[in-house]
DRENPA-3360 file (N, C-alpha, C; in nm, 2 decimals, always signed):
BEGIN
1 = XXXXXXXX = -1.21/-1.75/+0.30/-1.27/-1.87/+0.25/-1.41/-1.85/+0.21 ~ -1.40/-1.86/+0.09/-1.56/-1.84/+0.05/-1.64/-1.98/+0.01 ~ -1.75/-2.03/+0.09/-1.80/-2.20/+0.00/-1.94/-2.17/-0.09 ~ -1.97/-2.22/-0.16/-2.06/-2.27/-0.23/-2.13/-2.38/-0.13 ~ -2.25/-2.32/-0.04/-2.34/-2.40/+0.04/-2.44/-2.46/+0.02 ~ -2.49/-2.41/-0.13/-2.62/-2.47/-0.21/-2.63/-2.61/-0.22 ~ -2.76/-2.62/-0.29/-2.78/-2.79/-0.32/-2.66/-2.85/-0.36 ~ -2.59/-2.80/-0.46/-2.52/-2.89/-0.54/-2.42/-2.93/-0.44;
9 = XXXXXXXX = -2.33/-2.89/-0.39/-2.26/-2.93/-0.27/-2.30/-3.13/-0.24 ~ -2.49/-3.13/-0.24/-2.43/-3.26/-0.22/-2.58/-3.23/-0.07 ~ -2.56/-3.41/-0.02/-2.68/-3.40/+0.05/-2.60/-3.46/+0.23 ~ -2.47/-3.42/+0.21/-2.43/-3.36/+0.37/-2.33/-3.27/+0.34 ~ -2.31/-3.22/+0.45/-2.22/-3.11/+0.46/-2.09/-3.17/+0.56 ~ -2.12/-3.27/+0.61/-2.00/-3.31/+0.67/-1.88/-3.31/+0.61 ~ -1.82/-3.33/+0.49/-1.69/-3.35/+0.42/-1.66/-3.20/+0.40 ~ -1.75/-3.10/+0.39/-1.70/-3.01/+0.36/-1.66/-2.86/+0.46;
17 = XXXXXXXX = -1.70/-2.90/+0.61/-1.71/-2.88/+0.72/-1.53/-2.92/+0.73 ~ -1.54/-3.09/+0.70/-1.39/-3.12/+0.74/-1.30/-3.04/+0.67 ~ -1.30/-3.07/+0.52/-1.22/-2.95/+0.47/-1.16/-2.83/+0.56 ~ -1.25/-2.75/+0.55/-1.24/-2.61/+0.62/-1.16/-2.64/+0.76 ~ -1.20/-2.70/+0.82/-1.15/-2.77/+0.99/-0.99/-2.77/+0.92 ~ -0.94/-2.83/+0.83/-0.86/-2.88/+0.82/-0.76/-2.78/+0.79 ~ -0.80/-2.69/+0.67/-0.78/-2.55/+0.63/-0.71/-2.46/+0.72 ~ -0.81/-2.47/+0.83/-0.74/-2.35/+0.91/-0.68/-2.40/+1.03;
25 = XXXXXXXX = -0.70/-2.52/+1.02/-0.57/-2.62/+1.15/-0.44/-2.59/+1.04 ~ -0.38/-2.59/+0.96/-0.33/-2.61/+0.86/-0.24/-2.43/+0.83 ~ -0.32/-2.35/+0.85/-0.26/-2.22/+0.86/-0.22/-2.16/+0.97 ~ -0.12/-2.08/+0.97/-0.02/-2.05/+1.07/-0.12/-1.95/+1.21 ~ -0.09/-1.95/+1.33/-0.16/-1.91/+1.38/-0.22/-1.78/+1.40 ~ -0.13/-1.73/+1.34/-0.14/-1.57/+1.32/-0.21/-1.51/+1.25 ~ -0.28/-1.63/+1.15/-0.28/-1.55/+0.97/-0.45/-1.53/+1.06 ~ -0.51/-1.38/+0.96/-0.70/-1.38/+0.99/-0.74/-1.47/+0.93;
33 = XXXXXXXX = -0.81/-1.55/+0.89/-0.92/-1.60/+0.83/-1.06/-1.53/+0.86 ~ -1.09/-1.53/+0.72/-1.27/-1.52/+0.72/-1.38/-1.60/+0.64 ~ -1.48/-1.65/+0.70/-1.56/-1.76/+0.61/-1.68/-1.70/+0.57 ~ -1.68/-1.71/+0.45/-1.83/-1.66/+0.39/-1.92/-1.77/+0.30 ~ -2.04/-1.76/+0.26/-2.11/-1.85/+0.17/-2.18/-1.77/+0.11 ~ -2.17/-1.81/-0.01/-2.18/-1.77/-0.15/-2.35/-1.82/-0.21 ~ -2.42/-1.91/-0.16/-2.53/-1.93/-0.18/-2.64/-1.97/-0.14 ~ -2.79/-1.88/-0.13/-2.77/-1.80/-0.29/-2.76/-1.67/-0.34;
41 = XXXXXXXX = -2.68/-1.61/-0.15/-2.62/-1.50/-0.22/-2.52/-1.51/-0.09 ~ -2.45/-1.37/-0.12/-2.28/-1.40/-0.05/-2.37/-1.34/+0.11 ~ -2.35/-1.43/+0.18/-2.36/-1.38/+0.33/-2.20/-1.44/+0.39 ~ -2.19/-1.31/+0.48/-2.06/-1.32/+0.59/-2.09/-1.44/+0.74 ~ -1.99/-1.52/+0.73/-2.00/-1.61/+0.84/-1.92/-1.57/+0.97 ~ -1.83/-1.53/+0.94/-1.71/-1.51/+1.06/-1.61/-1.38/+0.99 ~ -1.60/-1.30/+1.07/-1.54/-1.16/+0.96/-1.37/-1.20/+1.02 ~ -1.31/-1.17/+0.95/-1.17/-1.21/+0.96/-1.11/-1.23/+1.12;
49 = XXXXXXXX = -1.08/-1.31/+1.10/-0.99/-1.33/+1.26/-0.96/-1.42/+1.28 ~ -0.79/-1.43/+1.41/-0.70/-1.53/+1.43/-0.75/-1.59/+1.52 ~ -0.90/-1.63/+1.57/-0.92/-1.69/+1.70/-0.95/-1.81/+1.59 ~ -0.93/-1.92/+1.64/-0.95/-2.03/+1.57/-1.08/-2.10/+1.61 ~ -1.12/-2.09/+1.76/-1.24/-2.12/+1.82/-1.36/-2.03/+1.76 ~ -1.32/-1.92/+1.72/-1.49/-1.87/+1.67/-1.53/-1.92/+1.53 ~ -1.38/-1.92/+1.43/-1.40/-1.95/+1.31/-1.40/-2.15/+1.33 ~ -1.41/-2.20/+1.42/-1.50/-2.33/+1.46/-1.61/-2.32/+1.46;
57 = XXXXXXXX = -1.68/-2.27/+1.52/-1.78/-2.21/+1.56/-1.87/-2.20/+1.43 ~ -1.80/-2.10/+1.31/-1.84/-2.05/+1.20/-1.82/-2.15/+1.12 ~ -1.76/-2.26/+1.14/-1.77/-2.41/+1.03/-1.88/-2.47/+1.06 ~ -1.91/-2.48/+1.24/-2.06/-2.56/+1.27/-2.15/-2.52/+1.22 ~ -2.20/-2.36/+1.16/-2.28/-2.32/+1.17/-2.34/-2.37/+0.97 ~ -2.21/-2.43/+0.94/-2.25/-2.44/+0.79/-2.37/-2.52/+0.74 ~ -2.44/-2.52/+0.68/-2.55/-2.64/+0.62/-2.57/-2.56/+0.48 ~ -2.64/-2.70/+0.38/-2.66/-2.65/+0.30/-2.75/-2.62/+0.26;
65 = XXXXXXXX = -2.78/-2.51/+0.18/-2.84/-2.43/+0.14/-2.99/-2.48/-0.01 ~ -3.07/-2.50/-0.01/-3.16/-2.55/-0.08/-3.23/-2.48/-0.19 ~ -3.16/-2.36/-0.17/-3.17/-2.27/-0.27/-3.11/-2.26/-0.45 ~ -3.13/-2.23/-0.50/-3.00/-2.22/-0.66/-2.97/-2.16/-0.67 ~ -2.84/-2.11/-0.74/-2.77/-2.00/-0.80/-2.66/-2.00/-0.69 ~ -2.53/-1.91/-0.72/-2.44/-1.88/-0.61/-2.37/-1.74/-0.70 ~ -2.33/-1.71/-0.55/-2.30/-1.56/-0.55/-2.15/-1.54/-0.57 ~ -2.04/-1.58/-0.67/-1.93/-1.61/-0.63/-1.85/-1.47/-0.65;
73 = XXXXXXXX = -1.88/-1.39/-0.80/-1.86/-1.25/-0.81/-1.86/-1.15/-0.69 ~ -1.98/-1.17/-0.68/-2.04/-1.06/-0.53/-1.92/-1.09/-0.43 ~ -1.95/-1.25/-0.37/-1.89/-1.27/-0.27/-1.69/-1.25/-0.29 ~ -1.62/-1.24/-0.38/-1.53/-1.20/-0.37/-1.50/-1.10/-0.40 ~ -1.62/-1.00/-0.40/-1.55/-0.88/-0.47/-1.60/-0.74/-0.35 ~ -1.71/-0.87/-0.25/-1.75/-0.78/-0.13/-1.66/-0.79/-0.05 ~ -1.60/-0.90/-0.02/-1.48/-0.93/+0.09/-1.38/-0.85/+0.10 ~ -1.35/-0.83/-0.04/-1.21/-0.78/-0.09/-1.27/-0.63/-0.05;
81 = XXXXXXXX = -1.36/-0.53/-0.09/-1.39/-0.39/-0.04/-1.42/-0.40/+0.10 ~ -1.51/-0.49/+0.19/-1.51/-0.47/+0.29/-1.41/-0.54/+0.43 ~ -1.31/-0.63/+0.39/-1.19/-0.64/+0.47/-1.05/-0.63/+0.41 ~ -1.05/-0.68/+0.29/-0.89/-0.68/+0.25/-0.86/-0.52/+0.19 ~ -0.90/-0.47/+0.14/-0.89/-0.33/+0.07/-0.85/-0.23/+0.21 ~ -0.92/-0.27/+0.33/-0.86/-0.20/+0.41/-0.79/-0.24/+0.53 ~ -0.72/-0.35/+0.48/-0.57/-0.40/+0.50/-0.44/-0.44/+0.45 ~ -0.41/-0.29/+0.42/-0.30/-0.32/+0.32/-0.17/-0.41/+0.34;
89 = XXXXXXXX = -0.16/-0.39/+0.49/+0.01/-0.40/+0.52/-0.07/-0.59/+0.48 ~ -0.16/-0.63/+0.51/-0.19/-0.79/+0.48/-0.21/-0.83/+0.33 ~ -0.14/-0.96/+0.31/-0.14/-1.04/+0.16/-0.28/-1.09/+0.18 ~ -0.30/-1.07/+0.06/-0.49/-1.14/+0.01/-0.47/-1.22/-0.08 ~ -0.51/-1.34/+0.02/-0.53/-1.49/-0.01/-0.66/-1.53/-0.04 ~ -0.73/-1.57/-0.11/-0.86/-1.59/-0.14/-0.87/-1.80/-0.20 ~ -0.99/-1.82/-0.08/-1.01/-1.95/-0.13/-1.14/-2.04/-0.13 ~ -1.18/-2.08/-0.25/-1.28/-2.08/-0.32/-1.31/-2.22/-0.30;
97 = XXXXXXXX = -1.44/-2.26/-0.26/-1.50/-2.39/-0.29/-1.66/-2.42/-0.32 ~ -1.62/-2.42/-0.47/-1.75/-2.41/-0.54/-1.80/-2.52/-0.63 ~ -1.92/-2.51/-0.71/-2.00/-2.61/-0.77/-2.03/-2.54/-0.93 ~ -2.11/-2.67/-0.96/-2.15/-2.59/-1.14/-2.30/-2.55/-1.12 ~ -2.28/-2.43/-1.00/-2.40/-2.38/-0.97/-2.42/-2.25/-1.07 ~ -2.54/-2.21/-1.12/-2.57/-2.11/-1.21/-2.51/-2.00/-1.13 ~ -2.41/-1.90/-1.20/-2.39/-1.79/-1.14/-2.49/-1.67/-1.13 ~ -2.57/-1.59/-1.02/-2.61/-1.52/-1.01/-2.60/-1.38/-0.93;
105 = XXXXXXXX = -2.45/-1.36/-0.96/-2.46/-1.21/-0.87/-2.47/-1.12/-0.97 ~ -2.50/-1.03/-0.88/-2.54/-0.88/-0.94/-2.45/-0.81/-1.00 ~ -2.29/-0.85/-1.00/-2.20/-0.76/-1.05/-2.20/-0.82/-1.17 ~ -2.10/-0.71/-1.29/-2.13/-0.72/-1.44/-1.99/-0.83/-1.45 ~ -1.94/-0.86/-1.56/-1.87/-0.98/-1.58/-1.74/-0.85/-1.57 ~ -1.77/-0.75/-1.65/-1.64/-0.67/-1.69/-1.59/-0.58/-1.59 ~ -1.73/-0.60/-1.48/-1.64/-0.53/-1.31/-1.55/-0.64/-1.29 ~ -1.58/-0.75/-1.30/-1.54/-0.87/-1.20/-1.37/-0.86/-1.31;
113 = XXXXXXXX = -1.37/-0.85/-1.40/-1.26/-0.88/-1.47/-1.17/-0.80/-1.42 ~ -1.22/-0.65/-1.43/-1.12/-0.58/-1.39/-1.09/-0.58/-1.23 ~ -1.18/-0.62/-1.17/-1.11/-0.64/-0.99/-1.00/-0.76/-1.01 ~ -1.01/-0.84/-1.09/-0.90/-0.95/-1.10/-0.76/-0.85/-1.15 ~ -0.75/-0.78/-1.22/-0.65/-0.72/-1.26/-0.60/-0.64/-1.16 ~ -0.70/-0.53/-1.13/-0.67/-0.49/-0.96/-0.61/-0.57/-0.82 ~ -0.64/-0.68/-0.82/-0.60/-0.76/-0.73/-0.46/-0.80/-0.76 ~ -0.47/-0.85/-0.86/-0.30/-0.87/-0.90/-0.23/-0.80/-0.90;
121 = XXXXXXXX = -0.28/-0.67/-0.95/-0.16/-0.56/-0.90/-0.11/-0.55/-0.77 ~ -0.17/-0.63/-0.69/-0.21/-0.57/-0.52/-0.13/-0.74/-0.45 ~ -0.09/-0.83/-0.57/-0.01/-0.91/-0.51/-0.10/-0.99/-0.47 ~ -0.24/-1.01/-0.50/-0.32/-1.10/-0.41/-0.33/-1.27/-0.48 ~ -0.37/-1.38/-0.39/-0.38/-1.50/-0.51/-0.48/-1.55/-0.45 ~ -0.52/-1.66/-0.53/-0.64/-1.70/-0.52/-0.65/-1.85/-0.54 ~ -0.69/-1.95/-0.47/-0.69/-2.08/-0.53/-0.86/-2.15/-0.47 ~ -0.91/-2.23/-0.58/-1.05/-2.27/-0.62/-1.06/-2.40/-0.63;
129 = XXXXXXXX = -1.11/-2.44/-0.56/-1.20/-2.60/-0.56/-1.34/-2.61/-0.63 ~ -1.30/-2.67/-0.78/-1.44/-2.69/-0.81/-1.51/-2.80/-0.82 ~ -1.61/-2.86/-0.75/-1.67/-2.98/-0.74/-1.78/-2.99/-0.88 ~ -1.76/-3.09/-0.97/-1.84/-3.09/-1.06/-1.94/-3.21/-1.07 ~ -2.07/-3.18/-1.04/-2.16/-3.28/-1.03/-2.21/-3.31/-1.14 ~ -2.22/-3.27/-1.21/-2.33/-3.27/-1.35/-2.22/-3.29/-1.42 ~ -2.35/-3.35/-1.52/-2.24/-3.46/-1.62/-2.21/-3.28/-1.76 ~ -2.28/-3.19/-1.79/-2.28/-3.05/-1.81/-2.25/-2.95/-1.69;
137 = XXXXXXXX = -2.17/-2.85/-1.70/-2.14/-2.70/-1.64/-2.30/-2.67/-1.65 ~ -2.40/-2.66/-1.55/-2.48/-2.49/-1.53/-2.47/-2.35/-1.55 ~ -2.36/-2.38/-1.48/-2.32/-2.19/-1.52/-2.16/-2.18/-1.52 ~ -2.13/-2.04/-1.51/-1.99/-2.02/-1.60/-1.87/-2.03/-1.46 ~ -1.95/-2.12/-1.35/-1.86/-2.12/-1.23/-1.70/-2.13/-1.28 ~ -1.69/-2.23/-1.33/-1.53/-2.28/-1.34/-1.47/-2.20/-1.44 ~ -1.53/-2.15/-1.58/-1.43/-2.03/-1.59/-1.41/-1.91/-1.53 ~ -1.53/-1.86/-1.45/-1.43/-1.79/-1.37/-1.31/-1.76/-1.26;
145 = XXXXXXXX = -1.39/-1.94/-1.20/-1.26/-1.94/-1.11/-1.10/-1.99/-1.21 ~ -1.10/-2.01/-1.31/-1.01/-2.07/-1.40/-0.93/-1.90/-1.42 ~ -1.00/-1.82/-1.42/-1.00/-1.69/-1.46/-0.89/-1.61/-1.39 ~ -0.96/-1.66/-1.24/-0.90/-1.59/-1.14/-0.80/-1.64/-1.09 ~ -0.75/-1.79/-1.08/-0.65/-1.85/-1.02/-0.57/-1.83/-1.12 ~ -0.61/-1.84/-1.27/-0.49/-1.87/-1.37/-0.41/-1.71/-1.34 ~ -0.49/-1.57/-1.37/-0.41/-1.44/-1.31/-0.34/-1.43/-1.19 ~ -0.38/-1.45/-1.13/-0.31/-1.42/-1.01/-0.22/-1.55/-0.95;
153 = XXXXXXXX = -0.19/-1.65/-0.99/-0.07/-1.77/-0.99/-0.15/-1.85/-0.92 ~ -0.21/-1.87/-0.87/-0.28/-1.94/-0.76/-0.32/-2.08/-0.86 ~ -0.42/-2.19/-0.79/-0.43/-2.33/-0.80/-0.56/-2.36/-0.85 ~ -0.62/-2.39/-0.97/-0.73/-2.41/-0.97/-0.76/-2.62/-0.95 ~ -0.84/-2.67/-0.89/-0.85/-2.77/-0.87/-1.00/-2.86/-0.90 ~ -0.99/-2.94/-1.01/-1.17/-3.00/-1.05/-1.16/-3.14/-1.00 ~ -1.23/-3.17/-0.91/-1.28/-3.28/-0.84/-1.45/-3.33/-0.85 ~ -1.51/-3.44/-0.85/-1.57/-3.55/-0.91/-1.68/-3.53/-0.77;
161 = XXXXXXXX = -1.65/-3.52/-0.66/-1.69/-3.58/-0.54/-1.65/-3.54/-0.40 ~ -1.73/-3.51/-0.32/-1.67/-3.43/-0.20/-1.65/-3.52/-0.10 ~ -1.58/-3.59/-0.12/-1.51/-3.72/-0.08/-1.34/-3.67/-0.07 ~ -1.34/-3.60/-0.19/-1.19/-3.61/-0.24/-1.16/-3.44/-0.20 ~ -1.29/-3.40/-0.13/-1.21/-3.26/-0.11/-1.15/-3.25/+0.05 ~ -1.13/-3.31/+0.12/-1.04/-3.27/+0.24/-0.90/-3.32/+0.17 ~ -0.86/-3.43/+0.06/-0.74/-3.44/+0.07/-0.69/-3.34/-0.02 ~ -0.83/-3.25/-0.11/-0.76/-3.14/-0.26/-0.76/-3.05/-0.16;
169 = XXXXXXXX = -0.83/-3.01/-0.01/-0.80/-2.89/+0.06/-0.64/-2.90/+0.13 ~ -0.59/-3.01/+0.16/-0.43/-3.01/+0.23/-0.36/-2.99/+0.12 ~ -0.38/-3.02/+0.00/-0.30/-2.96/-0.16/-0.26/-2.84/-0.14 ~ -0.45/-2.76/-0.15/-0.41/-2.58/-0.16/-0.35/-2.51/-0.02 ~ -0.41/-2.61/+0.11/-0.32/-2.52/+0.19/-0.19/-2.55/+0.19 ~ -0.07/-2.65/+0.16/+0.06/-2.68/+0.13/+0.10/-2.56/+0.06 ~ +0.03/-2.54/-0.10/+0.07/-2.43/-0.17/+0.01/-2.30/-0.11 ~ -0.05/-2.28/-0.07/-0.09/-2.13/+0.06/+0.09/-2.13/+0.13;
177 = XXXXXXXX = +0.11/-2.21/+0.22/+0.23/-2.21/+0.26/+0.37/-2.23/+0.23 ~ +0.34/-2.24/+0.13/+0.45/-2.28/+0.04/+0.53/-2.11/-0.01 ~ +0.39/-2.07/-0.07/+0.36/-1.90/-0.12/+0.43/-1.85/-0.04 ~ +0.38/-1.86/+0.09/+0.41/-1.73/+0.20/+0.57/-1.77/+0.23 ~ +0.63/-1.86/+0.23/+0.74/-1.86/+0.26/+0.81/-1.80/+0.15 ~ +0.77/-1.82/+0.07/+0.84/-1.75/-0.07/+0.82/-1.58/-0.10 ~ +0.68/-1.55/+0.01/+0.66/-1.40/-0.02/+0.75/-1.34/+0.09 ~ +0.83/-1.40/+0.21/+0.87/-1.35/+0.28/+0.99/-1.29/+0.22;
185 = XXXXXXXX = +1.05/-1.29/+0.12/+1.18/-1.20/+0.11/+1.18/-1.16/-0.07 ~ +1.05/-1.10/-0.05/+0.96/-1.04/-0.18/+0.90/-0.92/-0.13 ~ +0.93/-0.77/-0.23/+0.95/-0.63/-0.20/+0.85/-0.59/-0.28 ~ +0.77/-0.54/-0.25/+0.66/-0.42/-0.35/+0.71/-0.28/-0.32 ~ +0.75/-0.20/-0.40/+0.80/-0.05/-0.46/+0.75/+0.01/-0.52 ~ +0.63/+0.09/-0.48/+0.54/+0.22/-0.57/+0.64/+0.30/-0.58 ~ +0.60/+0.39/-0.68/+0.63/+0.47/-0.75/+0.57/+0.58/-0.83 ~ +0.58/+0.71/-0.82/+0.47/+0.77/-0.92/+0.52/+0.86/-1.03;
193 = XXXXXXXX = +0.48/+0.87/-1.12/+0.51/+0.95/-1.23/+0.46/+1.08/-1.29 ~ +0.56/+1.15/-1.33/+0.51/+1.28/-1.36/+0.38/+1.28/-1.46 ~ +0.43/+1.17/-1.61/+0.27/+1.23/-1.66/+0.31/+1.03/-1.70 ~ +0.15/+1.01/-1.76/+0.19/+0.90/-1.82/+0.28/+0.85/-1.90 ~ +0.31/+0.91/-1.97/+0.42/+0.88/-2.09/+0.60/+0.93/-2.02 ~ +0.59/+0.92/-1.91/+0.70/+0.92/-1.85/+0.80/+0.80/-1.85 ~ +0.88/+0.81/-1.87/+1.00/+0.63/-1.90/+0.97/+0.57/-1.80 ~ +1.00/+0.45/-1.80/+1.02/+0.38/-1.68/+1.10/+0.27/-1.71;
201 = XXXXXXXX = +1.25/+0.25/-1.59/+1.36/+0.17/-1.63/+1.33/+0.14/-1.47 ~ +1.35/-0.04/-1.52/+1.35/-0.09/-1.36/+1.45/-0.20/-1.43 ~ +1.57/-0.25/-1.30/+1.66/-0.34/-1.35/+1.75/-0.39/-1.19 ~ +1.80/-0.53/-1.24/+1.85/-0.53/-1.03/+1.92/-0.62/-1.09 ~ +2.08/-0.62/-1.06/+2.19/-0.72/-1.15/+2.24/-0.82/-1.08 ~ +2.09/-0.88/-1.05/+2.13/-1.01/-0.96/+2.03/-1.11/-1.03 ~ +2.10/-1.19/-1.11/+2.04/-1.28/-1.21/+1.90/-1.37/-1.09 ~ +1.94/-1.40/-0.97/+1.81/-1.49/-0.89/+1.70/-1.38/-0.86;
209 = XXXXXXXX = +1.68/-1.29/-0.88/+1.62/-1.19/-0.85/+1.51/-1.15/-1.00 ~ +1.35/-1.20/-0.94/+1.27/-1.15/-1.08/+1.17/-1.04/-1.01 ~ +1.18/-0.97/-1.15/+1.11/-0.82/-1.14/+1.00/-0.81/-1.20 ~ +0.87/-0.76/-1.14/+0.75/-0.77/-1.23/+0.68/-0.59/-1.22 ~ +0.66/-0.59/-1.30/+0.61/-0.46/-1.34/+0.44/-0.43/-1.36 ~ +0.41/-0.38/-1.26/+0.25/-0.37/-1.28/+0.24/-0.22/-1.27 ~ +0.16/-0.15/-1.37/+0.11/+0.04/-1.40/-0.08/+0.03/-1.32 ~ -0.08/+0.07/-1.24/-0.16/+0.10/-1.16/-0.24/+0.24/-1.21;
217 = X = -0.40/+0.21/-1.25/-0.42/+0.32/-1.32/-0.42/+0.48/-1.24;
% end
């Protein structure tokens, strides 16, 4: 769970505290969760884990941030090298609650593009709550998260008011669990090839059955 804790968020943080509360009441007991905040740069709150009392703990500790800009690049592209990348046998779920806060991380647009391709290959999804305050976008928040949910199948969601985000957070976690029951009798098959230009025939003659083909560089 990554949030957007800056100004824009709004002048309490209680609704978006509940959210999160709600979030991980809402996911199965087993699954890690980890909470980070993105502004105005990606700091780690709670590093992945099934204890639900510490990642309590790591919602109280939220307030917001008075600073500008948000880190949303960084912050999902640090998570992913520093916990998910080295947990493979685990599906990477990524979920975003952000603002039309200027984007200011340090990574380039065309790393971030290609870690989205990367990720997809890797089965991961992604779904994004974007709270839009301003009557104009600041920065290019919502196409990237547009970016990233629309690749990887996941939910992108634009809301008015953080009012309406604990009921848009029981949405995405519904579809979070919706996913997983669906990834449960869903196969990933590497494969490696002699040189690039080698054939490749994949086929399974069971019409309910869809095949996706991703070439891993």
């Amino acid at each position: 769970m990554l949030v957007d804790n800056g100004f824009l968020s709004g002048s309490t943080i209680i609704p978006m505290r509940s959210a999160l509360e709600s979030l991980v009441a809402d996911m199965p007991a087993e699954d890690d969760i980890a909470l980070g905040t993105i502004s105005p740069q990606f700091r780690i709150k709670v590093k992945p884990t099934a204890d639900r009392r510490e990642l309590q703990a790591g919602i109280n500790t939220l307030f917001a941030s008075t600073a500008t800009g948000t880190a949303l690049m960084d912050g999902l592209m640090e998570v992913d090298e520093r916990f998910v990348k080295t947990a493979p046998d685990r599906w990477p779920v990524f979920v975003v609650i952000t603002s039309d806060s200027p984007e200011v991380s340090g990574r380039l647009l065309e790393d971030f593009n290609r870690w989205i391709q990367e990720l997809v290959g890797r089965g991961g999804r992604a779904y994004a709550i974007f709270i839009a305050f301003g009557s104009a976008a600041r920065g290019n928040e919502p196409e990237l998260c547009m970016a990233l949910t629309k690749s990887t199948g996941g939910i992108f969601e634009r809301i008015a008011a953080l009012t309406s985000l604990p009921g848009t957070v029981k949405a995405v976690s519904a579809a979070i669990t919706s996913a997983k029951a669906r990834a449960a009798d869903e196969y990933v098959i590497e494969f490696t090839r002699d040189t690039d230009k080698s054939p490749i025939e994949v086929s399974v003659p069971i019409p309910e059955v869809t095949v996706r083909v991703s070439l891993a560089p």
